[in-house]
C-alpha positions as CSV (number, residue, x, y, z in Angstrom):
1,X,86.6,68.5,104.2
2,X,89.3,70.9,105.8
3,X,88.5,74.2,106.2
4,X,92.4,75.5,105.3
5,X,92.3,78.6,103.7
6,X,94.7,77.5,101.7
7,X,98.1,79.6,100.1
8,X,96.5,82.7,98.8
9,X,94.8,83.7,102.0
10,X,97.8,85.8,103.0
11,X,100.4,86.7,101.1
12,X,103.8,87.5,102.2
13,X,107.8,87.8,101.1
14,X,108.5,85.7,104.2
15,X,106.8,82.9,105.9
16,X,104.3,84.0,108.8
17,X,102.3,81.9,111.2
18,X,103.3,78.5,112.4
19,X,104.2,75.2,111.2
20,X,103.2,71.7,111.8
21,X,102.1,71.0,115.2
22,X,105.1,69.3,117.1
23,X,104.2,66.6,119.5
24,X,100.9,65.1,120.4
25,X,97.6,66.3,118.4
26,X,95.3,67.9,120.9
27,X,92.1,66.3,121.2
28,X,89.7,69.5,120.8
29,X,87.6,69.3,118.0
30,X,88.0,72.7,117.3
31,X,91.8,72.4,115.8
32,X,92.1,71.3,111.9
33,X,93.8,68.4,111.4
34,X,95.3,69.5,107.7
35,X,96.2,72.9,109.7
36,X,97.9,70.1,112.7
37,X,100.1,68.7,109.6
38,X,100.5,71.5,107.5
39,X,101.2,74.4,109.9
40,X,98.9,77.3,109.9
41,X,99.9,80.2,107.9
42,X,96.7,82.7,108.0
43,X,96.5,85.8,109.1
44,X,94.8,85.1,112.6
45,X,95.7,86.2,116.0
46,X,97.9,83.5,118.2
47,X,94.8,81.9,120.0
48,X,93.2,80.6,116.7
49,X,96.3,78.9,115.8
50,X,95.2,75.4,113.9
51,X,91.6,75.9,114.7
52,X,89.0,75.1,112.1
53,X,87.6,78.5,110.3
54,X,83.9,77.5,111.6
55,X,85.2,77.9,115.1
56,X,87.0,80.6,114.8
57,X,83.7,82.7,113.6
58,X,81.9,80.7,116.2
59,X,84.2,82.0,118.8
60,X,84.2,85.7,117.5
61,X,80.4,85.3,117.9
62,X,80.8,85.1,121.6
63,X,83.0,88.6,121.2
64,X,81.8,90.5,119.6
65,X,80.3,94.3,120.0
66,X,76.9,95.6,119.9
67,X,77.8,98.0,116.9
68,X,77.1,97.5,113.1
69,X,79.1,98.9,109.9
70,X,77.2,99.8,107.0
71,X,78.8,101.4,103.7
72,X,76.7,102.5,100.8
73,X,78.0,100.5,97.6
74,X,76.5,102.9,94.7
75,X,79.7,102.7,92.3
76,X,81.3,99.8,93.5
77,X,83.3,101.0,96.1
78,X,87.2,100.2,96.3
79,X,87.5,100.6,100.2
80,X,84.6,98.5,101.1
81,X,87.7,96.0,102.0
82,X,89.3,98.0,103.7
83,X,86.4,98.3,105.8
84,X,85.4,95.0,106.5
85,X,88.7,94.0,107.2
86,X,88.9,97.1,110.3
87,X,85.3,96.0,111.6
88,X,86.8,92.6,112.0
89,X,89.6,93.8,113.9
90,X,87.3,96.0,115.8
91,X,84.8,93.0,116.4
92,X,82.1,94.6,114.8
93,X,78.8,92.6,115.2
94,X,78.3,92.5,111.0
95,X,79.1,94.2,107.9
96,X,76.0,95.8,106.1
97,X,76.5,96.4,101.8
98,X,74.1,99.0,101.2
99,X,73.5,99.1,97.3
100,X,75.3,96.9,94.3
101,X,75.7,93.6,95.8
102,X,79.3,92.8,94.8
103,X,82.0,94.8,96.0
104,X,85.9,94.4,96.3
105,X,88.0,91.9,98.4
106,X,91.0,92.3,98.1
107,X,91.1,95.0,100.5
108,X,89.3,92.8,103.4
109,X,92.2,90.0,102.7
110,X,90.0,87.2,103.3
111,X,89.1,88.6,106.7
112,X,85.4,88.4,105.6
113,X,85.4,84.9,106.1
114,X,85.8,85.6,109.9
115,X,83.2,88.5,109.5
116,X,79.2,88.7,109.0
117,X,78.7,90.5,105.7
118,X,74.7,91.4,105.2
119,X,73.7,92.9,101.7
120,X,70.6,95.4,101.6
121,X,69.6,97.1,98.2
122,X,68.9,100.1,99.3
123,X,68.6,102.2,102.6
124,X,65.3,101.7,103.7
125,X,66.4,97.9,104.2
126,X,69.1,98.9,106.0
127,X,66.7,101.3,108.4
128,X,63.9,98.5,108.5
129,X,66.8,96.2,109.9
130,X,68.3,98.6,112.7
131,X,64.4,99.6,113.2
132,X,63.6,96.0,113.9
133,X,67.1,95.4,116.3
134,X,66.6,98.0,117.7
135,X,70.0,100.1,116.7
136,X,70.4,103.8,116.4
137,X,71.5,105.1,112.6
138,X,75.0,107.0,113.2
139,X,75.7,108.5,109.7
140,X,79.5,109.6,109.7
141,X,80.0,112.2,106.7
142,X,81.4,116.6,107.4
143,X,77.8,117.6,106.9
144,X,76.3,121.3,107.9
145,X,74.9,120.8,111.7
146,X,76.9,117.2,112.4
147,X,78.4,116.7,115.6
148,X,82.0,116.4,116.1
149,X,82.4,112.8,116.8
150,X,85.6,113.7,118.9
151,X,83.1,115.5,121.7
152,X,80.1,112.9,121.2
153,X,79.2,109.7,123.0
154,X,78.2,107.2,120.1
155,X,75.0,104.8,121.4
156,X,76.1,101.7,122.3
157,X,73.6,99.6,120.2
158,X,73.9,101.3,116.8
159,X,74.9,101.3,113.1
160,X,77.9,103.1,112.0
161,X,76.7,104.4,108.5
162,X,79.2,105.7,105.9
163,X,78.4,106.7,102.2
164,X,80.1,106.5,98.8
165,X,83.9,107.4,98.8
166,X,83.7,111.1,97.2
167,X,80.1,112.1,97.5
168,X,79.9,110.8,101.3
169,X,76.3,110.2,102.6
170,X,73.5,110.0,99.8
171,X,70.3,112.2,100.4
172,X,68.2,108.8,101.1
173,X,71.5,108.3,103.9
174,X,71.6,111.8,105.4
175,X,67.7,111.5,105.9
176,X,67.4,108.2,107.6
177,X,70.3,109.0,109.9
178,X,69.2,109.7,113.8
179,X,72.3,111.4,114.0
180,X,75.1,112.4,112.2
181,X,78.6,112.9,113.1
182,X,81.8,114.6,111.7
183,X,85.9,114.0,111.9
184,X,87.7,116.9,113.0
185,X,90.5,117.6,110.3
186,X,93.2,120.6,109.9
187,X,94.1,120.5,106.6
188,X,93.5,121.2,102.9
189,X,91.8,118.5,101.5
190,X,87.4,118.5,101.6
191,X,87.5,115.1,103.0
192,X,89.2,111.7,103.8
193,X,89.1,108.4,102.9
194,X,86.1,106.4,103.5
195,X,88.3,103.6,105.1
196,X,90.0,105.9,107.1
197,X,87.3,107.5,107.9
198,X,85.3,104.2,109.3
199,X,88.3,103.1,111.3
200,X,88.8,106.4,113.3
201,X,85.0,106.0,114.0
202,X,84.9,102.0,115.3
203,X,87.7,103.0,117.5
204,X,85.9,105.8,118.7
205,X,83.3,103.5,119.8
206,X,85.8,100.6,121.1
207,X,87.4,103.4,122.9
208,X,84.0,104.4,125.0
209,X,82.3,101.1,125.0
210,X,84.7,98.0,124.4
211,X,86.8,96.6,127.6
212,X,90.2,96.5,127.1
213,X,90.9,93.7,129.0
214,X,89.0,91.6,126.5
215,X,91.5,92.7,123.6
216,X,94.0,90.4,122.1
């Protein structure tokens, strides 16, 4: 069976991606055959043009970085998409759902079928996980005493823990952090959105660990 997304992957006004494959079918048991005749309209970078979806992820698995996402998912978060679909641009190692199990896709357009998403009812799952792979618990929320994340070198092996959009960090969060750092902002509002929030904080950590000769 072909792994072909199929039309509602990726929606757009215009046609984007490539078509059939002109000329002789490479060989490489990575590329799709339906995605060979069809043409390959997902939203994927140029190097995994045609290639099956299993070797794609397969691929990413050899790329990517030793950091985690984690988002808690107490009232069933709209920007857990959003998230997902930055970590996978970011090359997170997985997504970790902290709370209801089902959350909202649309915002992660179909990227987390490239992406590891792990579910964990609560946060001590969460804690016995990074305890056991031995990852450092980075809680991200403009808390009394956090550290400016601007000025602070994130550990290289460690989970990037947000909490609910509006309330930030639950109590059970704040506590299992080993750290905890802030965004620096200069306006009126208390605090920004949780997506935008977890992609200024991944590219914090790209930006001290990742080597950018390795991106795309």
């Amino acid at each position: 069976m072909s792994e072909t997304a199929g039309p509602t992957e990726w929606e757009f006004a215009e046609p984007v991606g490539v078509g059939p494959w002109e000329g002789e079918w490479p060989t490489d048991e990575r590329y799709d055959p339906e995605l060979l005749a069809g043409g390959d309209r997902r939203n994927v970078v140029d190097a995994y043009r045609y290639w099956r979806r299993s070797a794609v992820v397969a691929d990413l698995d050899l790329r990517r970085h030793d950091f985690h996402v984690a988002i808690e998912n107490l009232r069933h978060d709209h920007n857990i998409g959003t998230v997902v679909r930055t970590a996978n641009a970011f090359a997170a190692r997985a997504v970790h759902i902290v709370g209801r199990r089902r959350w909202n896709r649309r915002g992660a357009m179909v990227t987390d079928r490239y992406q590891h998403v792990e579910h964990h009812a609560d946060v001590g799952s969460l804690v016995a996980f990074a305890a056991a792979e031995s990852l450092v618990v980075v809680g991200v929320d403009n808390l009394p005493g956090s550290l400016p994340v601007e000025a602070t070198s994130l550990p290289r092996r460690c989970v990037l823990l947000f909490g609910q959009e509006g309330s930030g960090l639950s109590p059970e969060a704040r506590g299992a952090a080993d750290l905890v750092v802030s965004i620096a902002q200069f306006g009126s509002t208390r605090s920004i959105n949780a997506g935008v929030a977890a992609g200024i904080v991944m590219h914090a950590w790209v930006r001290e660990h990742a080597d950018p000769a390795s991106s795309w």
